[in-house]
N, C-alpha and C positions, 0 to 999 in steps of 0.2 A: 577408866572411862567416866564421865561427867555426864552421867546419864540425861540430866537437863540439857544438856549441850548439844548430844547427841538426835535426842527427840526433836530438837528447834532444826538439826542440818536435817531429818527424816523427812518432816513437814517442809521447809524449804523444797527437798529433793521432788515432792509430791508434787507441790504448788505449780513449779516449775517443770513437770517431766524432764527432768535433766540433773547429773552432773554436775555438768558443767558451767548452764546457768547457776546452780545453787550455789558454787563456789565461785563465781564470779559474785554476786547480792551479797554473799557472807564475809568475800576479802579473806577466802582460805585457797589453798592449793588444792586440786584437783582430786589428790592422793589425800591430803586430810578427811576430805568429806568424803572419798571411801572406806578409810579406814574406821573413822566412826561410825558409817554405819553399816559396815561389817562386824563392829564389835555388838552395838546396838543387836543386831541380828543372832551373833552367838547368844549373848547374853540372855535374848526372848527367846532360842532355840528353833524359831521361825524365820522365813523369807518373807520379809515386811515389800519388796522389788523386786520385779521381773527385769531385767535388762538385758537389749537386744542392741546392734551395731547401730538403730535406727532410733531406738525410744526407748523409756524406760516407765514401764507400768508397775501396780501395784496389784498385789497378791488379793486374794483373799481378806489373811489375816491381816494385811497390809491395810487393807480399807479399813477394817474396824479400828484396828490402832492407832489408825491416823485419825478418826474424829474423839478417840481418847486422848490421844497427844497434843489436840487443841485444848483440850476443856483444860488438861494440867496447864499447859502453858501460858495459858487466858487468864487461869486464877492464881501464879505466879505473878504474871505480870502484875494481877490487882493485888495481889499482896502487897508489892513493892511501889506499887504508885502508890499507894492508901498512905503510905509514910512518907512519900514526898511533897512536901508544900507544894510544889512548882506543878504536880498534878491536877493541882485545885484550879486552874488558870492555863488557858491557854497559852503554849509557850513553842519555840523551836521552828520549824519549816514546814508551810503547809502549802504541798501541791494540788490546784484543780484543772481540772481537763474540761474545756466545750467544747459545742458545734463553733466555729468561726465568727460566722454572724453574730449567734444569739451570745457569743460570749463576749464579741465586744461592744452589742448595745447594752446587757442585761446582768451578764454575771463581772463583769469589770466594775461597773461602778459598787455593787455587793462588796467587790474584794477591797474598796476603797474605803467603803465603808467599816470594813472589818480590820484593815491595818491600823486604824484613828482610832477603833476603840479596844485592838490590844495589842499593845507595843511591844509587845516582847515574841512576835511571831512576823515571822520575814514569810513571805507570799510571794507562788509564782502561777501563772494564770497561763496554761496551756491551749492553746486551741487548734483543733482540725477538725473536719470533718468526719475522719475515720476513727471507729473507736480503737480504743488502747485497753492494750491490757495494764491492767491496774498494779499487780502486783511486779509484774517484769519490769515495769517504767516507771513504779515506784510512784504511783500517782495516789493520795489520798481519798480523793475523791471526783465525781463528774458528773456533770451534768448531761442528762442525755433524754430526747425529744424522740417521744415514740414508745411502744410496746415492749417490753424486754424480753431479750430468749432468756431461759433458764438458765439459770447460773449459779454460782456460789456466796456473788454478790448481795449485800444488804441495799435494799432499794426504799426512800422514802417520796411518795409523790407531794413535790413543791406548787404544785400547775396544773395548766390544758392550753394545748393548741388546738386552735383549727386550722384545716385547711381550706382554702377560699377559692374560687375563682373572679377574676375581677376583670375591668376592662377601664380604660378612658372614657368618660363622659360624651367625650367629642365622636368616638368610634361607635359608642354603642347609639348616639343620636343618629349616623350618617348609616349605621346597618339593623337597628335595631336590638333588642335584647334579647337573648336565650333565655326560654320559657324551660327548657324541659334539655336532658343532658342529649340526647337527639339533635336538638337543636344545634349545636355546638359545628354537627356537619355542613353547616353553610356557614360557618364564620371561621374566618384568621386565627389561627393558633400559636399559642406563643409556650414552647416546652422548657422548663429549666428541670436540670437532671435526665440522666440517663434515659426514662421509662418513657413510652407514649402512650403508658393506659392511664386512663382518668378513671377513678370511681367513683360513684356517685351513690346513695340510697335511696329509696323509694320503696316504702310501705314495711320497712326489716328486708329488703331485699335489693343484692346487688347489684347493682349496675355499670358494666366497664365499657369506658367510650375509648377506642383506638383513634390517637387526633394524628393530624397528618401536619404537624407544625411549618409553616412558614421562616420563623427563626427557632433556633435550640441552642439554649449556652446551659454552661455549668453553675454560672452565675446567677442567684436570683438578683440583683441588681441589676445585669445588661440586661436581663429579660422582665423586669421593670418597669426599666427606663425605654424600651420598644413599647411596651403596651401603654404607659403615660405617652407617647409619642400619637399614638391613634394606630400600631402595629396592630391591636387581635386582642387577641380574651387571652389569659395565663393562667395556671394556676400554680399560687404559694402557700407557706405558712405562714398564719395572719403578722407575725410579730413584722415579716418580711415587708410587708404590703404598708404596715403601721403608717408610714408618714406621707406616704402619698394617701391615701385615706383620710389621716384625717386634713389635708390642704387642700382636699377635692380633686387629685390629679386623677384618682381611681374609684372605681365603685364595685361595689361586693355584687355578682349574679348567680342565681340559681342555690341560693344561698339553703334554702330547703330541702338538697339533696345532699345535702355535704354529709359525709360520712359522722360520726363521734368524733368529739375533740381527743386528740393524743394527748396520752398523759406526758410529763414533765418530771423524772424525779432526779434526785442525785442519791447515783450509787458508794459504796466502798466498803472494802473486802470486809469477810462474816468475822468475826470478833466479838468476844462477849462484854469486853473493855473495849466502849469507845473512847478516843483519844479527843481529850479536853477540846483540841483545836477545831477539829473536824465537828465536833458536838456543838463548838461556838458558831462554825459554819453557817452546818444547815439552820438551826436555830435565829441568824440574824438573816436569812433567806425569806422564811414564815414569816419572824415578824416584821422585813421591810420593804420586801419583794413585790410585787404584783404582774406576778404570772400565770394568768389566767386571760387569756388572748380568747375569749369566748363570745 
């Protein structure tokens, strides 16, 4: 048994609770990656995996072994990069994952920027809404707009949004403007995204307005392009809002109860070695970026 070999299919098998995943990421057969870490297992004398018809969890000793089987295989790796030239230099396939929008006003040109200054890295620019998991889809890294749940994930914040509420010029002359999130009940509502609660701050305390929208898309564009129209009041995320703001199609209201701006960071999986490219990433983010929508 290849005890190194071994330990890299155990952690796969972890990463992924599965098999089957692990042997599909590895490009071994189903029966290889049991067999090793069946042997793995005699050879420890312990049950590193619970496995049931449904899932496959970790033991006990499983969990401990498994943040020791990182630390060896992290300082492995850095053994083996420390003697590769091509270590020192970003090189090979670097996948990033956005939100939609924000990836194709903000992290697109980034990525343009970072193919012209190193050429030996082929780049692919992912973008949905929904997040991905990182290590199943094989993503390097992502950008992601908002709070993060806990995770395994290494997160450095690049950013802040805010959220805004705005309206047309023309709408809020012909109805007036919303002093106070109360207000909001006598004016035209424009909702993009699922939720009809609005929150608001006032004094460290919160305030949730339930709107009763006149139009609703999933789209912050069509819901926008309604409120540029003289549709109602909306609320986005500022970067959304950016060019009708600044051509005057929109105005910012109630701007003093807006909650904390969201942070901004980009994650990718825990590692003690980060990889050249990903490090050139975030690095040409900081210093080219201006992500701070405050």
């Amino acid at each position: 048994m290849d005890r190194l070999e071994a330990m890299h299919v155990f952690v796969t098998v972890a990463d992924l609770r599965g098999f089957a995943p692990a042997a599909r990421k590895l490009r071994l057969s189903p029966s290889a990656v049991t067999r090793l870490i069946a042997a793995l297992e005699e050879h420890l004398g312990a049950r590193l995996l619970q496995r049931t018809t449904r899932q496959v969890t970790l033991t006990d000793v499983g969990t401990r072994y498994l943040e020791r089987a990182r630390r060896i295989l992290a300082d492995v790796e850095e053994a083996d990069g420390s003697a590769r030239e091509e270590r020192n230099r970003p090189s090979g396939r670097l996948v990033v994952s956005a939100p939609v929008g924000f990836g194709r006003l903000h992290v697109g040109p980034v990525m343009t920027a970072y193919l012209k200054r190193y050429p030996e890295v082929a780049c692919e620019l992912r973008l949905s809404d929904h997040l991905v998991n990182l290590v199943e889809d094989a993503v390097d890294a992502a950008v992601r707009i908002g709070h993060l749940a806990d995770s395994s994930l290494v997160a450095r914040q690049v950013g802040e949004m805010r959220r805004i509420v705005v309206a047309a010029p023309a709408y809020l002359k012909r109805h007036g403007e919303p002093r106070t999130p109360e207000a909001l009940r006598e004016h035209q509502t424009i909702q993009f995204g699922p939720s009809a609660s609005w929150h608001f701050m006032q004094d460290g305390r919160d305030i949730e307005m339930i709107v009763a929208p006149r139009f609703t898309s999933n789209s912050a564009d069509a819901a926008l392009q309604y409120a540029e129209a003289g549709g109602g009041v909306t609320r986005v995320l500022a970067y959304q809002a950016a060019e009708g703001l600044k051509r005057g199609r929109l105005k910012i209201v109630l701007a003093k109860y807006e909650q904390p701006a969201l942070p901004i960071h980009i994650v990718y999986p825990t590692s003690r070695l980060l990889s050249a490219k990903v490090r050139a990433f975030v690095d040409l983010v900081v210093e080219t970026a201006e992500w701070r929508f405050g």
